[in-house]
C-alpha positions in Angstrom: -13.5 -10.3 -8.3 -12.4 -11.3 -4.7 -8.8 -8.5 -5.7 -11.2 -5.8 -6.4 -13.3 -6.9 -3.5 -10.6 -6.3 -1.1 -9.2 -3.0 -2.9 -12.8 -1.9 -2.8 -13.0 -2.7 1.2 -9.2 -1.5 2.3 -10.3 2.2 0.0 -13.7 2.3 1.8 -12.3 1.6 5.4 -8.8 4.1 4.9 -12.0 6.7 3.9 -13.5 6.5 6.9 -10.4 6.5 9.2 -9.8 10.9 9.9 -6.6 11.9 8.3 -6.4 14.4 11.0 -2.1 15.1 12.3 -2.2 13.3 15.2 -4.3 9.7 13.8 -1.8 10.0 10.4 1.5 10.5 12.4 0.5 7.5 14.6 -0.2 4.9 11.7 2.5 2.2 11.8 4.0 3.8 15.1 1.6 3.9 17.3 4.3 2.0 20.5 7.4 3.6 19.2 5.7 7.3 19.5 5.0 6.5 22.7 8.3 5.2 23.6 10.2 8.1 22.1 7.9 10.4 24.5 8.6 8.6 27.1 12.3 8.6 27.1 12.4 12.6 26.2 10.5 13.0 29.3 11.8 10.9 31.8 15.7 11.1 30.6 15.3 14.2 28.7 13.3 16.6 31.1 13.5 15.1 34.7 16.3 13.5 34.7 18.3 16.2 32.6 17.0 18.5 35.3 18.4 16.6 38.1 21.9 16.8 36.7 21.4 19.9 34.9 20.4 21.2 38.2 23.3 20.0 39.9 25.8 20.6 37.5 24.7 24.6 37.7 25.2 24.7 41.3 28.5 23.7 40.7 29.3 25.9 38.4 28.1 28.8 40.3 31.4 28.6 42.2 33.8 27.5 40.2 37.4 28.9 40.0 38.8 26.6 37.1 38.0 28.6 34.1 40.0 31.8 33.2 38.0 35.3 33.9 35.4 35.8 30.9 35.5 32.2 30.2 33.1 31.4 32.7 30.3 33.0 31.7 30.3 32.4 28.4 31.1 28.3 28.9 27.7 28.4 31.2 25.9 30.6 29.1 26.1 28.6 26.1 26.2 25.0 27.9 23.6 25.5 30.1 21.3 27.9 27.6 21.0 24.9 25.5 20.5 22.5 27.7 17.6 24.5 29.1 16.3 24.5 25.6 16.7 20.6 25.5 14.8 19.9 28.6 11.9 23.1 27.7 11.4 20.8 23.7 11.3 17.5 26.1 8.2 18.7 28.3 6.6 20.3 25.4 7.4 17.3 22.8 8.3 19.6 20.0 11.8 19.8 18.1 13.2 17.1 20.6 15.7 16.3 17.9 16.6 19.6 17.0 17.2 20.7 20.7 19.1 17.5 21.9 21.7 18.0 18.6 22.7 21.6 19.5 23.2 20.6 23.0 25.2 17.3 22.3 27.4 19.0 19.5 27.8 22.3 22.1 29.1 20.4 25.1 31.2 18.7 22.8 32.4 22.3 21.6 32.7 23.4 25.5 34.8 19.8 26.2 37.4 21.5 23.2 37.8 24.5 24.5 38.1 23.7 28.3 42.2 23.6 27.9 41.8 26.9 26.4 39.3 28.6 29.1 41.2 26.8 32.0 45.1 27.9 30.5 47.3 29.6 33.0 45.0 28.7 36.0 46.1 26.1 38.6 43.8 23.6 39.9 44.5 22.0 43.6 41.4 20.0 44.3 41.3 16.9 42.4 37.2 17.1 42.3 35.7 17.0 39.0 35.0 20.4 37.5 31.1 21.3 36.8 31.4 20.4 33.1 32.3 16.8 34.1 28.3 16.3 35.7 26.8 16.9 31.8 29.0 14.5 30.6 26.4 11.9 30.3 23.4 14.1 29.2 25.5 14.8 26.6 25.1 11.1 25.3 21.4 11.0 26.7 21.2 14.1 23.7 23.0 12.2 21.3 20.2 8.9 22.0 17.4 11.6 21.5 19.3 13.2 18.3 21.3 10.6 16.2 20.7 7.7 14.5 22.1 4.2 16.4 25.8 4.7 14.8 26.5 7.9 16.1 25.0 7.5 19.3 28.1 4.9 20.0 30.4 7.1 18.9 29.1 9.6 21.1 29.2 7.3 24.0 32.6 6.9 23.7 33.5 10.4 22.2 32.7 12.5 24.8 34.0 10.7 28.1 37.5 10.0 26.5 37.4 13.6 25.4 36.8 15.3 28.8 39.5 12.9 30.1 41.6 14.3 27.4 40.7 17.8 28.2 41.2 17.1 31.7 44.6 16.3 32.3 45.9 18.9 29.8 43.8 21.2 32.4 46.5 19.6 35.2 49.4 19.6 33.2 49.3 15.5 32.7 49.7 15.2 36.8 50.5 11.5 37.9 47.8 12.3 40.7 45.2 13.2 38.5 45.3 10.3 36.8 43.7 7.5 38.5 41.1 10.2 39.6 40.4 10.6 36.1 40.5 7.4 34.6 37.6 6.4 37.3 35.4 9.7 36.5 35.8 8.3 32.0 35.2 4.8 33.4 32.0 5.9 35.2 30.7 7.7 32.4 31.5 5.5 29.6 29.8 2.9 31.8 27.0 4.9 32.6 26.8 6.1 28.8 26.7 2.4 27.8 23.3 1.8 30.1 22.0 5.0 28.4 22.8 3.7 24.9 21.6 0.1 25.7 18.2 1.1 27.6 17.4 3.5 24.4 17.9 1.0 21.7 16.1 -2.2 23.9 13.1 0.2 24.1 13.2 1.1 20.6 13.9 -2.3 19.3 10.9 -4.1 21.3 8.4 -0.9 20.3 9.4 -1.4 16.6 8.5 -5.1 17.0 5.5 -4.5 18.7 4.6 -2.1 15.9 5.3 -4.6 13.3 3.4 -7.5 14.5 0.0 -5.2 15.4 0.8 -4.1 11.7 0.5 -7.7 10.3 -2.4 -8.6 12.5 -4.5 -5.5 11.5 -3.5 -7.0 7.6 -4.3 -10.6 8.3 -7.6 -9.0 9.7 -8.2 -6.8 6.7 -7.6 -10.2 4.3 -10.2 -12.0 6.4 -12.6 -9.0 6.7 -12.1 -8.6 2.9 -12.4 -12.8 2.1 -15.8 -12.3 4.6 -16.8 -9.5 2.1 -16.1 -11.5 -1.3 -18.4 -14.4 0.5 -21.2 -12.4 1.5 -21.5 -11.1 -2.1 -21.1 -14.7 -3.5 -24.3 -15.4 -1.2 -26.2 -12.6 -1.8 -26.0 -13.3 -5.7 -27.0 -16.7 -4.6 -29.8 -15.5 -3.2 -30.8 -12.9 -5.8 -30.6 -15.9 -8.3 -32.6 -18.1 -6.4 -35.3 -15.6 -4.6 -35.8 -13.2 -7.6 -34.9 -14.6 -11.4 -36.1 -17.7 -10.4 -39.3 -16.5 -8.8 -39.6 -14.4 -12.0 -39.5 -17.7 -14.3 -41.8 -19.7 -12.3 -44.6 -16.5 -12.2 -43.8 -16.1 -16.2 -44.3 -19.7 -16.6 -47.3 -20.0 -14.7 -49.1 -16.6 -16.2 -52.0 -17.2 -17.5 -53.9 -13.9 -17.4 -53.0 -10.6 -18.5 -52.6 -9.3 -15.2 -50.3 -12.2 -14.3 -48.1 -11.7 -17.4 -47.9 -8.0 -16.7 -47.0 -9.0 -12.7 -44.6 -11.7 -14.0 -43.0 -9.4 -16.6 -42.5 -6.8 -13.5 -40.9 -9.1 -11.7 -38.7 -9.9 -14.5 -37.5 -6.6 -15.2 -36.8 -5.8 -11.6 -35.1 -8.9 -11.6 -32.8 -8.6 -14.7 -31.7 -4.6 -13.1 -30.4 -6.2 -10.2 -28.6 -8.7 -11.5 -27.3 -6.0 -14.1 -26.1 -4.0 -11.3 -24.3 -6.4 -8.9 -20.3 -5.5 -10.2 -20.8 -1.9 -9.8 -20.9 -0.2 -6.2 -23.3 2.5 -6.5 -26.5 1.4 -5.1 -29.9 1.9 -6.8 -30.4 5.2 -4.9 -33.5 7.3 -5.4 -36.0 7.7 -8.3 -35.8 11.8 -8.3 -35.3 13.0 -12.1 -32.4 13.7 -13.5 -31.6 15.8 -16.5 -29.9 15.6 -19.9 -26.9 18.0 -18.7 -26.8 15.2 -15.7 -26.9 12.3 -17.7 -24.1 13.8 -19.9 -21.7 14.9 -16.8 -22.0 11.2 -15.1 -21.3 9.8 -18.5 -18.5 12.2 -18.7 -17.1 11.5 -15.4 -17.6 7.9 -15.6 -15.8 8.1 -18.8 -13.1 9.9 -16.7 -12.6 7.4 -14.3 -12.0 4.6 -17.0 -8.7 7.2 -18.3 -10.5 8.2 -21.7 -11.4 12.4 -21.8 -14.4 12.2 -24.4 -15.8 15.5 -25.4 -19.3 14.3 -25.0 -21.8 15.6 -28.3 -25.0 17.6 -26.2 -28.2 17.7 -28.8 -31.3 19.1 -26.6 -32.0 22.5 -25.7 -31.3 23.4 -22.2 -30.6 21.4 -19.5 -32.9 18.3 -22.0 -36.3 16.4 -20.6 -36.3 15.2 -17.1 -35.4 11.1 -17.0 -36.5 9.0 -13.7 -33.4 8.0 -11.5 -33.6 4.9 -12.1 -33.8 4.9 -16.1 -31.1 7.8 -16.2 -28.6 5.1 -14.1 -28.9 2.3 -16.4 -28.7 4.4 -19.3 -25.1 6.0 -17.7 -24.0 2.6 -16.7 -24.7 1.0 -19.8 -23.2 3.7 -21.4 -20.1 3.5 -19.6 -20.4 -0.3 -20.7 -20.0 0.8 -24.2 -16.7 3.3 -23.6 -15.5 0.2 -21.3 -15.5 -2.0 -24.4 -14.4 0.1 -26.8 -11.5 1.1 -24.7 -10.6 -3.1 -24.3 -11.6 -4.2 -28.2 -11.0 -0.9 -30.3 -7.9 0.8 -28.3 -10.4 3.9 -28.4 -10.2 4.2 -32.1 -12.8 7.0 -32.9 -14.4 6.8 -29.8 -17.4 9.6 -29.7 -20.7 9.9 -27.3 -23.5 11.7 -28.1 -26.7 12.7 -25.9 -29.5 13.7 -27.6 -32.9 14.7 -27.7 -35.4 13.4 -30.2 -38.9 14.5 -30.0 -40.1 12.5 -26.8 -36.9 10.1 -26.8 -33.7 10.3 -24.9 -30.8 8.8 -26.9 -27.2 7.8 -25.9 -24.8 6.7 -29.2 -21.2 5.4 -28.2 -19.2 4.8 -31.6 -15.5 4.0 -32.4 -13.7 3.0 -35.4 -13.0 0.0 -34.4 -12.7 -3.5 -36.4 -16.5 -4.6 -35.0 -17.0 -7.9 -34.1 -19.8 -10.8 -35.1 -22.5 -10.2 -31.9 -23.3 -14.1 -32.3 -19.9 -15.3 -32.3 -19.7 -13.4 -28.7 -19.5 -16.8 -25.7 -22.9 -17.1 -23.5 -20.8 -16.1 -20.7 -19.5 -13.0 -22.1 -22.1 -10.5 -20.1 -20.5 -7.0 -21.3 -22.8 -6.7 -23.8 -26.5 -9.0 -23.2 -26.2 -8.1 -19.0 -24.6 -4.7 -18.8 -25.8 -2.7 -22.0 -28.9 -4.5 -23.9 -30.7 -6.2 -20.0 -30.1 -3.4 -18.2 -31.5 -0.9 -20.6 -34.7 -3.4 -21.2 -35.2 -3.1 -17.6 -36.0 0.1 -17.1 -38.0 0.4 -20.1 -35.8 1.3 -22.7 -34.2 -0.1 -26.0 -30.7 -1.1 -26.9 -29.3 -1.4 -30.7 -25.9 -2.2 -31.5 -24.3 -1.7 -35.1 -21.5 -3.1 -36.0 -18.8 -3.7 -38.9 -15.4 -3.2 -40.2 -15.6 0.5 -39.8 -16.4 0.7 -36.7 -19.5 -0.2 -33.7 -22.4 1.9 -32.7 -24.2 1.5 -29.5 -27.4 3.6 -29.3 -29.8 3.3 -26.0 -32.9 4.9 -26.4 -35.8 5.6 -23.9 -39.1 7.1 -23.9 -41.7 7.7 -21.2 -44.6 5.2 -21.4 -47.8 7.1 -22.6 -50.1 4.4 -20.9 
């Protein structure tokens, strides 16, 4: 009881939360979102701009690169860093962007010998290429997952230093000039690659421990739930069947019997209906085609498909409300059992018209059962089926035997 009361509680708060893009994308993330936009736009756009920026200054006048090579090594470098930093502001294909830049640079870094062969450099200044070296790992942090981040850290400075001195021809003056410029950037790299994955770690934490707290609060809110039903049956128990017993015990006039009887049967549907959720609703008629489709759906729900027997002509004599729900739920009762003690064996449901009466059969070929022999405390059948029914008016008759049970509800409009 308290399992289903939780279920029941979690199902009915998810459907009320809107499933719209942005609430769904944020469930269980809500910090580390914020944390990822935060890093695309304050590494990603400004401060990818800054270098970017003066990285293409730089290059403007260059002389390194052969003729041709130039503008194609800009082009492409600086194109998709543009790209990178435009997918940053906007917060759209962050990942996407920050790959192709990281794995181009890389590209551009492999081909630098080639597009600087043949062409002597005098000033031992870093070339413009050398100033993207860390967005390049800023991308990869965007991009990749943790492992390839590292090896992007390291990847890239080592390969410009590489790339470098092949540019000089391996010169012994070039290389203290470069092994500070690798040095910088693998240490600068290393903040990158450390600031990223602190801020990630403590969002996915914070994440995780508002996620357990919202649980804990759902098992409280649902062990709250599970009391307050425990205490309103109390209270039906005490306020309404008892108050029925005491007015049908101290009935001594016709008028009190029919008042204590009233009480009674208002009594008894209540207490039928406390395990299901629908509520007693309004009294507006229904139908025979109604009664049939809620039996049919209800029947649905429990995994059975029943093609339900329709004897009236047209849409059958109109049923109050609240007869035509105690006759489904006691119906669905019936399928409920047979399903549990029969396996389904023949199971059949007919709804019928006869003369003034409204009738609902459930049958299977099951193995029936001795109605006597059935514990006081089993309520499937005296609470669900036979006192519900008798509440609203109506009668319920159970056959049963070895081949098989038969459940008929009946009802009929009082004449008086």
């Amino acid at each position: 009881m308290a399992v289903d009361a939780q279920t029941g509680l979690l199902d009915t708060a998810w459907g009320q939360i809107p499933h719209s893009p942005q609430v769904t994308v944020g469930i269980g993330s809500f910090t580390r979102s914020r944390v990822e936009r935060i890093i695309s736009l304050v590494g990603g756009a400004f401060g990818s701009l800054i270098l970017g920026l003066q990285a293409f200054l730089t290059a403007l006048g260059s002389t390194d690169e052969r003729p041709g090579w130039h503008e194609a090594l800009m082009i492409s470098v600086f194109g998709t860093l543009a790209v990178m930093i435009l997918a940053c502001v906007i917060g759209r294909g962050v990942r996407v962007a920050a790959g192709v830049f990281a794995l181009v640079y890389v590209l551009a870094l492999v081909a630098w010998p080639i597009a600087t062969a043949g062409v002597v450099s005098t000033s031992i200044d870093e070339p413009w290429i050398w100033y993207l070296l860390n967005l390049a790992t800023l991308a990869a942090v965007l991009a990749f997952p943790f492992p390839l981040q590292i090896g992007w850290t390291i990847l890239a400075p080592v390969l410009f230093g590489v790339v470098r001195l092949m540019q000089v021809g391996f010169a012994s003056e070039f290389w203290f000039t470069v092994g500070l410029d690798v040095s910088f950037a693998l240490i600068l790299g290393g903040v990158i690659l450390t600031l990223g994955w602190l801020f990630r770690s403590m969002a996915v934490n914070v994440d995780e421990t508002r996620a357990r707290a919202v649980a804990s609060y759902a098992r409280a809110a649902a062990a709250d739930a599970a009391e307050q039903e425990r205490v309103a049956v109390a209270a039906l128990m005490h306020d309404s069947v008892l108050a029925a017993l005491i007015a049908a015990e101290r009935a001594s006039t016709p008028r009190e019997r029919t008042l204590a009887a009233s009480m009674a049967r208002e009594a008894l549907t209540r207490l039928a209906n406390t395990e299901q959720d629908a509520h007693e609703g309004t009294d507006e008629p229904w139908d025979l085609a109604a009664l049939a489709a809620e039996i049919d759906a209800a029947a649905g729900e429990l995994g059975v498909d029943v093609d339900i027997q329709r004897e009236f002509d047209g849409a059958g004599p109109s049923i109050p409300g609240r007869v035509a729900r105690a006759l489904a739920l006691a119906a669905t009762q019936a399928v409920a059992n047979a399903l549990q003690h029969a396996g389904g064996a023949g199971l059949g449901i007919a709804v019928m018209e006869t003369g003034a009466r409204v009738r609902v059969e459930v049958h299977d070929a099951g193995e029936g059962f001795d109605l006597d022999a059935v514990p006081d405390d089993r309520l499937g059948i005296r609470a669900s089926i036979m006192a519900r029914v008798a509440a609203v008016g109506g009668h319920a008759d159970l056959e049963t035997g070895p081949h098989g049970t038969v459940v008929r509800l009946t009802w009929q409009e009082s004449t008086a």
